[in-house]
N, C-alpha and C positions, 0 to 999 in steps of 0.2 A: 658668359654674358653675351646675348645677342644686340646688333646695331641699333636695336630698336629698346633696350632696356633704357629707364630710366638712373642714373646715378644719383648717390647722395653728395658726392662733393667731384667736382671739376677744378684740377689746380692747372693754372699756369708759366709752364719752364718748368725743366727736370735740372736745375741746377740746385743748390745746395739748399734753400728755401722749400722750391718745390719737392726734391726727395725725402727733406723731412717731413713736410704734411703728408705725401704719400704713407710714409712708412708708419706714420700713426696711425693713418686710417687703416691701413690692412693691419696694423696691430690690433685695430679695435674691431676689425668685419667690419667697415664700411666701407660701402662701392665706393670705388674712385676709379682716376684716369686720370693720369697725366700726360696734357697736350702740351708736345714741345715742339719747335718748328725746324727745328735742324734734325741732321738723320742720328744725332749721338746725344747723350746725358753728358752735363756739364760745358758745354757750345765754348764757353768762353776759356776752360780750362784745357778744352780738349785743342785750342787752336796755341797754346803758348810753346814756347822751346821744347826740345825733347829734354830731358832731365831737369828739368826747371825748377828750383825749389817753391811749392806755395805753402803762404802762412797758414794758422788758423784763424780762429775765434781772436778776439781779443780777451785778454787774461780775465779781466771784472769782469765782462758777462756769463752768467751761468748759460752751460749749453742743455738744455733738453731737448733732445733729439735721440732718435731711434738708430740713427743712421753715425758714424764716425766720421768727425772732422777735425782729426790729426792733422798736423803740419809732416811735410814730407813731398817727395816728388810730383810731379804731374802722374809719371806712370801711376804710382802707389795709390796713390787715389783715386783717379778714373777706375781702378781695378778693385780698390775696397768698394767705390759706390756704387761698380757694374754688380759686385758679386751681393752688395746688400739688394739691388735690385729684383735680382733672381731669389735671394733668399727670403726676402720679406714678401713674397709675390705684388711686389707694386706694379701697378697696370702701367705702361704708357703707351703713348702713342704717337712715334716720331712722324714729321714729313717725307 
């Protein structure tokens, strides 16, 4: 995709919200891009404690998502939603 292509969906934040729309959309072939304004995915998670435990979901809501959002360290996660990144080819585009 060149600068000048048009896309079908433009998401905002590569955080937990945004990764999962992304990861629909390239599940489905639809152009996307995700515009994030920091130079990393997850900004807010990426800035807490080293070993930090974060939660998940809350229990009653159903998650549909493409993407894993396991409770587990900061590493752990930053690392499964780096590597869903790459694996699900979702577009972004850090600043």
């Amino acid at each position: 995709m060149n600068n000048n292509s048009i896309l079908d969906v433009a998401i905002l934040g590569a955080g937990p919200g945004g990764l999962s729309a992304a990861a629909r959309a390239a599940h489905r072939r639809i152009s996307h891009l995700v515009l994030e304004a920091s130079d990393k995915h997850a900004n807010t998670i990426q800035r807490y404690q080293r070993l930090k435990h974060v939660m998940s979901e809350p229990g009653m809501l159903p998650l549909r998502s493409d993407i894993s959002f396991k409770a587990g360290t900061r590493e752990e996660i930053l690392e499964t939603w780096e590597r869903s990144i790459a694996e699900r080819g979702i577009r972004v585009q850090y600043s």
